[in-house]
C-alpha positions as CSV (number, residue, x, y, z in Angstrom):
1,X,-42.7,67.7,5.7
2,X,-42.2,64.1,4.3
3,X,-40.4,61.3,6.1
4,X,-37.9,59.5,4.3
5,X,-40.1,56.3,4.3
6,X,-42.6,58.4,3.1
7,X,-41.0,60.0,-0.1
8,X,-39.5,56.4,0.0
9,X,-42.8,55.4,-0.8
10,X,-44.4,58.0,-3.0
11,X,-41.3,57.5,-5.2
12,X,-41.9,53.6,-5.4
13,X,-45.4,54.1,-6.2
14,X,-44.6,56.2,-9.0
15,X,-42.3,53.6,-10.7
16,X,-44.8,51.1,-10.5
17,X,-47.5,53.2,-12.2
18,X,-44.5,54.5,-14.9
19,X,-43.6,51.2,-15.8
20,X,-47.2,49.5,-15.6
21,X,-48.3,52.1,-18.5
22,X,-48.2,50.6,-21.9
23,X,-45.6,51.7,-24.5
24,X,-46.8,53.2,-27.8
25,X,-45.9,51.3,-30.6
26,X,-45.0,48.2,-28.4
27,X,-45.6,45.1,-29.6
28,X,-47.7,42.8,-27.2
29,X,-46.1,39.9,-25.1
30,X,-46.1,37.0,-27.3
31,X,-48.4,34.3,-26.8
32,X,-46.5,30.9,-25.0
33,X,-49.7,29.0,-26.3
34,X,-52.3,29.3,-28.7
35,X,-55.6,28.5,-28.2
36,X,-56.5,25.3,-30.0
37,X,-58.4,26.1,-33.8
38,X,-60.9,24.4,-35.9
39,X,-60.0,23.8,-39.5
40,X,-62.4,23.0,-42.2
41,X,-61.8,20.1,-45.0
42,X,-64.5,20.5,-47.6
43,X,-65.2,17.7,-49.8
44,X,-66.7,18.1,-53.3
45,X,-66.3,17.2,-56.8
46,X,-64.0,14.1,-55.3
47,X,-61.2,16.4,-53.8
48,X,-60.0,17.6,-50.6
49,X,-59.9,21.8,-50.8
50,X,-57.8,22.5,-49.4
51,X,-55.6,19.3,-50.4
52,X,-52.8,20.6,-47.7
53,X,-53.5,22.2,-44.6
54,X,-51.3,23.2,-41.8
55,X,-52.4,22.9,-38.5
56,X,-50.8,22.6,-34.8
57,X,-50.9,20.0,-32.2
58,X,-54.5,20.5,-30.3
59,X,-56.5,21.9,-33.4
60,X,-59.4,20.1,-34.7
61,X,-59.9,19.5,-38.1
62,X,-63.4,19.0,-39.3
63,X,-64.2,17.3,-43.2
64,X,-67.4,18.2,-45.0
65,X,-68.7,15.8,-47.3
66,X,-70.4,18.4,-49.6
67,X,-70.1,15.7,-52.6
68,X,-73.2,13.3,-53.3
69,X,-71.2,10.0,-52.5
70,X,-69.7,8.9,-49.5
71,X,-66.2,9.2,-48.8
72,X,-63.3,8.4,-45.8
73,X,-60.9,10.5,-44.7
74,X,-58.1,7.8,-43.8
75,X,-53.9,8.3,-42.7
76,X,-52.1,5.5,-42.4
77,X,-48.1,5.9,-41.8
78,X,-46.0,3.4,-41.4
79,X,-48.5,0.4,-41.4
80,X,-50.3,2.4,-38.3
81,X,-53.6,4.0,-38.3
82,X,-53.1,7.6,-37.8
83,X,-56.5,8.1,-38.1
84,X,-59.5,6.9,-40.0
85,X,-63.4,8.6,-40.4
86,X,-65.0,5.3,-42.0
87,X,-67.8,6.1,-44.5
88,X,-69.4,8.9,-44.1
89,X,-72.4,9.8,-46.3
90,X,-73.3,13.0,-48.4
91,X,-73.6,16.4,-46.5
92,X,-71.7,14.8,-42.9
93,X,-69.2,15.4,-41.4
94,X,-66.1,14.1,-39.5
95,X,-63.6,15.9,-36.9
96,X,-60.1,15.0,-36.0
97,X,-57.8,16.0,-32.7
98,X,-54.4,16.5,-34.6
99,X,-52.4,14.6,-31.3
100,X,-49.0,14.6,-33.0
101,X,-46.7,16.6,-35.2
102,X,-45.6,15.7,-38.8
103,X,-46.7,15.6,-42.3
104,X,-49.7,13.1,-42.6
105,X,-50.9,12.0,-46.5
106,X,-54.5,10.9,-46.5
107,X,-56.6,9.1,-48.9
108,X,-60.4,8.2,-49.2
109,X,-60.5,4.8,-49.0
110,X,-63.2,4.8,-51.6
111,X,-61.9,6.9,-53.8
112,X,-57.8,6.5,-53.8
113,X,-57.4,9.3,-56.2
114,X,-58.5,11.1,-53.7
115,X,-55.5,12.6,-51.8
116,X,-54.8,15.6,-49.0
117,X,-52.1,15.9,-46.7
118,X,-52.2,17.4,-42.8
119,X,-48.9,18.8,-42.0
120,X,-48.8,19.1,-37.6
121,X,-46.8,21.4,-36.1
């Protein structure tokens, strides 16, 4: 025969394992913070593809002079320097930290018809 601390017991036990069993159909816990991503910028035929890309705080975006000229990848907002890749030649590359949110045009400095935009959230 059972104590009462010992069906006590047995019927905690159960609960836990009840309620630690997943539920069909049950969407998982959301996730309170993404990992960081890598975007991609290519550049070729003078334009940034894609020409706006959204990102989040903490993701690195990466452009890829595929053209045969050099190019820059420069924000400035407000008179400030968001950011700013100086030339960089045929077939290199350039990464960015996006640090802040908001919407952030960019120009080649060599090229100023030459436009993208990086929107931060």
């Amino acid at each position: 025969m059972q104590t009462l601390a010992g069906l006590a017991r047995t019927t905690a036990l159960l609960l836990v394992m009840v309620f630690a069993l997943p539920v069909e159909g049950a969407s998982p816990a959301p996730q309170t913070s993404a990992e960081p991503r890598v975007h991609k910028v290519t550049i070729k035929g003078m334009v940034f593809t894609p020409a706006t890309l959204e990102v989040s705080v903490g993701d690195t975006v990466v452009w890829v002079n595929e053209d045969l000229v050099p190019h820059t990848a420069t924000a400035i907002v407000d008179g400030t320097t968001v950011f700013d890749s100086g030339v960089f030649p045929a077939e290199a590359s350039w990464k960015y930290v996006a640090s802040r949110s908001g919407t952030i045009p960019y120009v080649c400095l060599l090229h100023p018809m030459m436009k993208g935009t990086l929107i931060v959230r």
